[in-house]
C-alpha positions in Angstrom: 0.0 0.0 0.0 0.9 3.8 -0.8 2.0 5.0 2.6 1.4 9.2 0.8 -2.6 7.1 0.0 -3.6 6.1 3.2 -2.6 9.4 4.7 -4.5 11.2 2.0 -7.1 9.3 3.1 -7.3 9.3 6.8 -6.6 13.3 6.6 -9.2 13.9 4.0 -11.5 16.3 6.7 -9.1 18.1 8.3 -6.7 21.2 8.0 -5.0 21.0 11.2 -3.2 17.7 10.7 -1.9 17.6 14.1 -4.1 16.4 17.4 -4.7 20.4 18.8 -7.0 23.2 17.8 -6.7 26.0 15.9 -6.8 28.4 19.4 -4.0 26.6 20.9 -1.9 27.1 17.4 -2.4 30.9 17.1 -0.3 31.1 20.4 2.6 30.6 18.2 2.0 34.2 16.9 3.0 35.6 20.3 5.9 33.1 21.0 7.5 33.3 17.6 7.1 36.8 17.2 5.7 36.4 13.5 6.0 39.8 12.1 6.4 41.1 8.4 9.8 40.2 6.7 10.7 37.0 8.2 11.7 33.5 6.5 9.7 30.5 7.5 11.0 27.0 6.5 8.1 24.4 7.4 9.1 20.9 7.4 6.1 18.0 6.7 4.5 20.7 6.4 1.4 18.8 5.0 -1.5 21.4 3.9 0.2 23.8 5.4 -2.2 25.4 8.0 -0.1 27.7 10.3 1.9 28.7 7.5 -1.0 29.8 5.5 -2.7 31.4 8.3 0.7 33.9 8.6 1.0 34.4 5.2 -2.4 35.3 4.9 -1.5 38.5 7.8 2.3 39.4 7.1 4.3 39.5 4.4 6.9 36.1 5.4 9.1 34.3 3.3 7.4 30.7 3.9 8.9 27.2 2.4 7.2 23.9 3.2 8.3 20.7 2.3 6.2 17.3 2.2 6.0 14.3 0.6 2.4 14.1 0.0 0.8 15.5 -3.4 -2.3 15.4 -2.3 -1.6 17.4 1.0 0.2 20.2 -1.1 -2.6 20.4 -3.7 -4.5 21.9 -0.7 -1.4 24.0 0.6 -1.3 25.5 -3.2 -4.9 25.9 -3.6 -5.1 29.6 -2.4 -2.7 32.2 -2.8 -2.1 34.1 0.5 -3.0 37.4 0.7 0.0 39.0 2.1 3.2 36.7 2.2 4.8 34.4 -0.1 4.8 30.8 -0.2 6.6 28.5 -2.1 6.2 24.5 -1.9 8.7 21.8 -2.1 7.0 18.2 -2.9 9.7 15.3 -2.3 11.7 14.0 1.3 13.0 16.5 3.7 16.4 15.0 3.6 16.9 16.1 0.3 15.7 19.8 1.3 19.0 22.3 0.5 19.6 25.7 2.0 22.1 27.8 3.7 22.5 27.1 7.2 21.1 30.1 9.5 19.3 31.1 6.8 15.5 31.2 8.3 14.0 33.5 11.3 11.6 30.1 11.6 12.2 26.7 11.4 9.1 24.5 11.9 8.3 20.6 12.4 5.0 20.0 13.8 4.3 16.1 13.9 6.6 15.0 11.3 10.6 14.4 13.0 9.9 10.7 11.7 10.8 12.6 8.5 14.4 13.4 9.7 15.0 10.1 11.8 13.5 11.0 15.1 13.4 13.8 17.1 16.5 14.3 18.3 18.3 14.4 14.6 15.5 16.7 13.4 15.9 19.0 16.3 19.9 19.2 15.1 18.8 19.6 11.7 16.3 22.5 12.5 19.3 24.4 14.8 21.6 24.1 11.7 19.2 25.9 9.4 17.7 28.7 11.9 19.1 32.0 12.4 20.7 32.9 15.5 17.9 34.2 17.9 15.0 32.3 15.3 12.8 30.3 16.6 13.1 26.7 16.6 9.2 24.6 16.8 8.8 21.4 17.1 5.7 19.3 17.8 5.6 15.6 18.9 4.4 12.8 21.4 5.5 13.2 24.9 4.9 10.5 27.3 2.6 11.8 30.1 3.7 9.4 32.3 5.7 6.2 32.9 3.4 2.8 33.0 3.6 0.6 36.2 4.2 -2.3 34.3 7.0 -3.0 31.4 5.9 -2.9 28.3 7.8 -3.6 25.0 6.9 -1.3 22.8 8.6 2.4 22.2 7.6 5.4 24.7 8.9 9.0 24.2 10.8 11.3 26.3 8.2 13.2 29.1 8.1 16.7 28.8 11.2 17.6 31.0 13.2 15.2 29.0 12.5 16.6 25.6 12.8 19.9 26.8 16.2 18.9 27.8 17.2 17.6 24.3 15.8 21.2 22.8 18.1 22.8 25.3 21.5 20.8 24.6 21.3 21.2 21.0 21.9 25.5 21.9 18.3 26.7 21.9 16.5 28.4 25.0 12.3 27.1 25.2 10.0 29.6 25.9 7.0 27.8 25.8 4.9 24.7 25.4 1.9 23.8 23.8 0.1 21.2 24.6 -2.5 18.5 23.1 -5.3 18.0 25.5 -6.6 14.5 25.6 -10.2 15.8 24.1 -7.7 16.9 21.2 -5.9 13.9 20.9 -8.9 11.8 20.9 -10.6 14.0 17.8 -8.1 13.8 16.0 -7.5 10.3 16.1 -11.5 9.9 15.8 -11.1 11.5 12.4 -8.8 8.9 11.4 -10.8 6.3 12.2 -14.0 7.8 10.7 -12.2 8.7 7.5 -10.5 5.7 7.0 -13.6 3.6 7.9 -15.9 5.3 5.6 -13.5 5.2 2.3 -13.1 1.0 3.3 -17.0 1.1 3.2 -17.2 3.1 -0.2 -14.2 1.2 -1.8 -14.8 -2.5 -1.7 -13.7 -3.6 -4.7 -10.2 -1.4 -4.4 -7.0 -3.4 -4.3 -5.7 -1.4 -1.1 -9.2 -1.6 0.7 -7.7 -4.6 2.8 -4.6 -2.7 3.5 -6.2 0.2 4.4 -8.1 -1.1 6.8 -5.1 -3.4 8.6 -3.8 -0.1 8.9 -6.6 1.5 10.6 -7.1 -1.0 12.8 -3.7 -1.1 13.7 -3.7 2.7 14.5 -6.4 2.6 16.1 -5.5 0.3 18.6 -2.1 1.7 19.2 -4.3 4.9 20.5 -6.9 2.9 22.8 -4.0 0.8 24.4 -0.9 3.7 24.3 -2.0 7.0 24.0 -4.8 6.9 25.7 -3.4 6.0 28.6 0.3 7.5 28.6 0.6 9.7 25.9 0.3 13.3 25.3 1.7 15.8 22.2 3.1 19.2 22.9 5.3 22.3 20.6 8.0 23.3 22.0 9.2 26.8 20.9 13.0 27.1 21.7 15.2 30.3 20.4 18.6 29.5 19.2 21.5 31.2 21.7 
């Protein structure tokens, strides 16, 4: 199965392809101090939504690169009304430019892209200006389980914060999922995926598709559910 099909799917009804609202997102005007003039790199940057949203107020720079056409026909679909955007469709590894070259360097949900968070938290310090803003959005455990269990877990909070901190940049805040967020968002997985399984019996993914669901699905009932939480950090580089 198409990896860039099944998200397509699964993300068909939403803009805000992370599991937090709109409200809590618009904090990042205040904490990156988006003004008029400043470069914006966004990476995975999917449809695009907070980039959008600031080049639709100030006149930014704004570069976002992802792997899925389908989410980038969205991000291209409307030209902003104030700012400049430009899209980059392939893998972020193979993303070029100047190091400390953007006021903004963005990753919300997609570190997997650059081999975890830790190497995509180097990565973004490389490429962001001295004093930019470094922001990166991912799973943080909420707390340790009582009993082992063999699967992966995150850093907590404290942790990751630590790893932003190491790498040179200073965080200023956090963000944070609540779990009514994380459960709607992963509701609109299921739903989405769910319905196009219903509608496409005959397709030669349909099966996949729905192992995959199911799969996801029960990674959030069991995991995070229970332990798991998602939170941006906004650092600024020393």
């Amino acid at each position: 199965m198409d990896s860039q099909l099944y998200w397509a799917i699964a993300e068909r009804d939403i803009e805000i392809q992370n599991p937090i609202t709109d409200r809590k997102l618009r904090l990042l005007d205040d904490y990156c101090d988006i003004r008029d003039g400043l470069r914006v790199l966004d990476i995975g940057c999917g449809k695009a939504w907070v980039l959008r949203q600031w080049a639709e107020r100030y006149t930014i720079e704004g570069t976002g690169v992802d792997l899925n056409p389908s989410f980038l026909d969205v991000a291209r679909r409307k030209r902003p009304a104030a700012g400049k955007l430009e899209f980059v469709e392939g893998t972020v590894k193979n993303f070029r430019a100047p190091q400390n070259s953007f006021d903004i360097v963005m990753c919300l949900g997609a570190s997997f892209a650059l081999d975890g968070f830790v190497s995509a938290v180097e990565w973004m310090m490389a490429l962001a200006k001295p004093g930019g803003a470094i922001v990166i959005g991912d799973l943080t455990l909420k707390h340790r389980p009582h009993l082992h269990r063999s699967e992966w877990l995150p850093n907590d909070a404290i942790e990751t914060m630590g790893v932003v901190e190491r790498h040179g940049a200073d965080v200023s805040a956090m963000i944070s999922a609540s779990d009514a967020d994380f459960e709607r968002y992963a509701c609109h997985h299921r739903h989405a995926t769910l319905r196009w399984c219903r509608e496409h019996r005959d397709h030669p993914w349909q099966n996949a598709v729905l192992e995959k669901s199911n799969a996801d699905w029960g990674y959030y009932l069991r995991t995070i559910r229970p332990l798991l939480g998602w939170t941006v950090y906004v650092g600024h580089k020393r």
